[in-house]
MIDOSE-1310 file (N, C-alpha, C; in nm, 2 decimals, decimal comma, always signed):
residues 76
xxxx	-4,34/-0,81/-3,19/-4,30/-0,93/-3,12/-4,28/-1,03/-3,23; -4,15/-1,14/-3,24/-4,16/-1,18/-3,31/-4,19/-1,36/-3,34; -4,21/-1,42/-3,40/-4,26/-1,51/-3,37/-4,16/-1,64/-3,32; -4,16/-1,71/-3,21/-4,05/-1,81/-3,18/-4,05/-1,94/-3,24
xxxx	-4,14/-1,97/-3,26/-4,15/-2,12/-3,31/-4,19/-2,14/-3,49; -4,19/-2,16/-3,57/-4,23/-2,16/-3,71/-4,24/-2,32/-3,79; -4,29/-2,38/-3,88/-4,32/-2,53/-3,95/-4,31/-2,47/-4,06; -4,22/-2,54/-4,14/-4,16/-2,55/-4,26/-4,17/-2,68/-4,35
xxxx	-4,20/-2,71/-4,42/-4,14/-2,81/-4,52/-4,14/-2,91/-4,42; -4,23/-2,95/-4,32/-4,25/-3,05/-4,24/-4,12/-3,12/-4,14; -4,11/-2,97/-4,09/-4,00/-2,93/-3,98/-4,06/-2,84/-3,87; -4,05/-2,84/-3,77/-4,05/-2,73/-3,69/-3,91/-2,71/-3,64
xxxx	-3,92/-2,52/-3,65/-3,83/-2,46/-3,66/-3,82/-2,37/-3,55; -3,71/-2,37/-3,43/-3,76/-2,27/-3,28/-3,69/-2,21/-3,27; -3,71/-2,10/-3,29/-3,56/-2,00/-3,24/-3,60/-1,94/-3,09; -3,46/-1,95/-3,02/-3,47/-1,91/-2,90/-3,31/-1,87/-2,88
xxxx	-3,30/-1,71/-2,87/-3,22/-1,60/-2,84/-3,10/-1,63/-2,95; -3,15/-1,66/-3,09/-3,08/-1,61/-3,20/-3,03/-1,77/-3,22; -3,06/-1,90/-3,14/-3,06/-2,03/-3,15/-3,14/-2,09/-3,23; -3,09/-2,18/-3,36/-3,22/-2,22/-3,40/-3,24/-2,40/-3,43
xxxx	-3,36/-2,44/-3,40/-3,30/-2,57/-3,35/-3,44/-2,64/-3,46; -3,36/-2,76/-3,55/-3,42/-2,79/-3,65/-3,52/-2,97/-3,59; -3,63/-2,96/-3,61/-3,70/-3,10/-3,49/-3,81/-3,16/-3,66; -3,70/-3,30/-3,65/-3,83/-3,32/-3,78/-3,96/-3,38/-3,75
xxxx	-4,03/-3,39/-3,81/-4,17/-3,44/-3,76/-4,15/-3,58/-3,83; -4,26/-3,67/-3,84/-4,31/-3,77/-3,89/-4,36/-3,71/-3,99; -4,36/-3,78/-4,15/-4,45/-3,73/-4,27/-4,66/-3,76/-4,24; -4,70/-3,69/-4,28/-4,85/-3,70/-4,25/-4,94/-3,76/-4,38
xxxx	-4,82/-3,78/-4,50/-4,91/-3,83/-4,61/-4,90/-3,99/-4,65; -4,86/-4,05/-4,48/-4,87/-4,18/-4,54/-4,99/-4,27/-4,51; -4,99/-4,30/-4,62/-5,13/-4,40/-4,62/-5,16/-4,53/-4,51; -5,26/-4,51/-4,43/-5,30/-4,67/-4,38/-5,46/-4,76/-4,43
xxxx	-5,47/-4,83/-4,40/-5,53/-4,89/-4,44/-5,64/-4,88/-4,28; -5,76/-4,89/-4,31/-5,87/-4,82/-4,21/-5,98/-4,89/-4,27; -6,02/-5,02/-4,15/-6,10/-5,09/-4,13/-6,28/-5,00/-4,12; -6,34/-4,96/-4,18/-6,45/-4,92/-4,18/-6,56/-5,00/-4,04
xxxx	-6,57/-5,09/-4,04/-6,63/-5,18/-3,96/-6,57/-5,11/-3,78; -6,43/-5,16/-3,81/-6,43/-5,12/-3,67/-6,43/-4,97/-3,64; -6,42/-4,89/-3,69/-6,49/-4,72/-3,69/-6,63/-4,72/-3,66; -6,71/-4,79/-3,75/-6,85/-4,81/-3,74/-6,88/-4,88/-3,56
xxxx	-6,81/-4,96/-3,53/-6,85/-5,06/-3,39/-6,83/-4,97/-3,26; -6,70/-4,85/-3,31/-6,61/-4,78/-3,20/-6,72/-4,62/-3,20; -6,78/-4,62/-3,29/-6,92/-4,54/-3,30/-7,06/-4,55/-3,17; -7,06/-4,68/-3,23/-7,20/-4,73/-3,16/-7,17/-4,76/-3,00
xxxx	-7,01/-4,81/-2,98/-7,02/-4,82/-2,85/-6,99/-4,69/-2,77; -6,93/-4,60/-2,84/-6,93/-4,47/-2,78/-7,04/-4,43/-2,74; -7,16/-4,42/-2,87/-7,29/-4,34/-2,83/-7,35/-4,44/-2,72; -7,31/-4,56/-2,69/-7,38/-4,64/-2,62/-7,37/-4,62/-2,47
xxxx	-7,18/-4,61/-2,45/-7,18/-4,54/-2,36/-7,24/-4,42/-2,29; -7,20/-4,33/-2,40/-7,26/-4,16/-2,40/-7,43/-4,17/-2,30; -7,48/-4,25/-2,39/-7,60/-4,27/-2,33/-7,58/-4,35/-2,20; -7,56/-4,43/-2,13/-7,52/-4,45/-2,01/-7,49/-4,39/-1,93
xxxx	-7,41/-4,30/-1,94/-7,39/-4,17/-1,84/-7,47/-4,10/-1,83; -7,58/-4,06/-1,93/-7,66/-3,98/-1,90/-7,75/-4,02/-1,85; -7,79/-4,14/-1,83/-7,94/-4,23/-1,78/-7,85/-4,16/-1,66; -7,70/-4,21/-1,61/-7,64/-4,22/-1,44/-7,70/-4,12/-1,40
xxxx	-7,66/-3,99/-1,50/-7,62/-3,87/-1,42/-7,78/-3,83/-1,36; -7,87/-3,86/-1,46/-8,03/-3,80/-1,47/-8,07/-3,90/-1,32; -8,05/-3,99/-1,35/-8,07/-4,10/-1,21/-8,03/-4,06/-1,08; -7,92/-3,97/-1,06/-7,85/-3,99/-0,98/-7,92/-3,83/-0,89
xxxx	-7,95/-3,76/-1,04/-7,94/-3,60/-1,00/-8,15/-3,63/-0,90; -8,20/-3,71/-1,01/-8,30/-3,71/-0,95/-8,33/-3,74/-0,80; -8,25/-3,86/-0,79/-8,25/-3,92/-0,64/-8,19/-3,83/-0,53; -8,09/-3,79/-0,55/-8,08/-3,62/-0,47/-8,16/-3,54/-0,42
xxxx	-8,24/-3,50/-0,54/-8,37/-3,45/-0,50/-8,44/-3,46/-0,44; -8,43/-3,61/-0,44/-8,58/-3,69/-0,36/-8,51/-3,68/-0,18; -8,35/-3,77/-0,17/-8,34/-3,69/-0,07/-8,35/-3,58/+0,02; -8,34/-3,49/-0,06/-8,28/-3,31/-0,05/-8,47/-3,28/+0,01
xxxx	-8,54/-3,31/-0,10/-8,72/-3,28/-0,03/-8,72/-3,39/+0,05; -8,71/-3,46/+0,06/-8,72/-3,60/+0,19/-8,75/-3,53/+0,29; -8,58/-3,44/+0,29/-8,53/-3,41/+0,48/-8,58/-3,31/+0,45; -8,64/-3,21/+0,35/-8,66/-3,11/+0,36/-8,84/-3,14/+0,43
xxxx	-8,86/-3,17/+0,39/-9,05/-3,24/+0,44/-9,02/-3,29/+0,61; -8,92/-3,41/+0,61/-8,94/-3,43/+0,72/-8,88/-3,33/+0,85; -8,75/-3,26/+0,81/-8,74/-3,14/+0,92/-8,87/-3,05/+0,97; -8,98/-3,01/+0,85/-9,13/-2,95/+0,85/-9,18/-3,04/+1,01
């Protein structure tokens, strides 16, 4: 089987039924300049989040339960 698609020299290269079609990319070695600080902020609010959902989900799963035995006790 042979392969259809191939990256070259920061090209992708596709051949389809002996067609081959040249698609340039953007270069990957250019430099930006990267605020440390806001990486560091976009960190803390992630994990801050993160943990929020999991307080929800633990909160949410518990109270279920409490339903779920509620009616299970009160059907008794």
């Amino acid at each position: 089987m042979m392969q259809k698609a191939y990256f070259h020299n920061n090209k992708s290269i596709s051949e389809s039924k002996g067609q081959k079609i040249n698609i340039p990319l953007k270069y990957t070695d250019q430099k930006r300049v990267v605020d440390i600080n806001r990486l560091l902020n976009r960190v803390r609010i992630e994990k801050k989040n993160e943990t929020k959902r999991k307080i929800i989900f633990y909160s949410s799963t518990i109270l279920a339960l409490g339903f779920f035995l509620n009616l299970v006790i009160t059907i008794n």
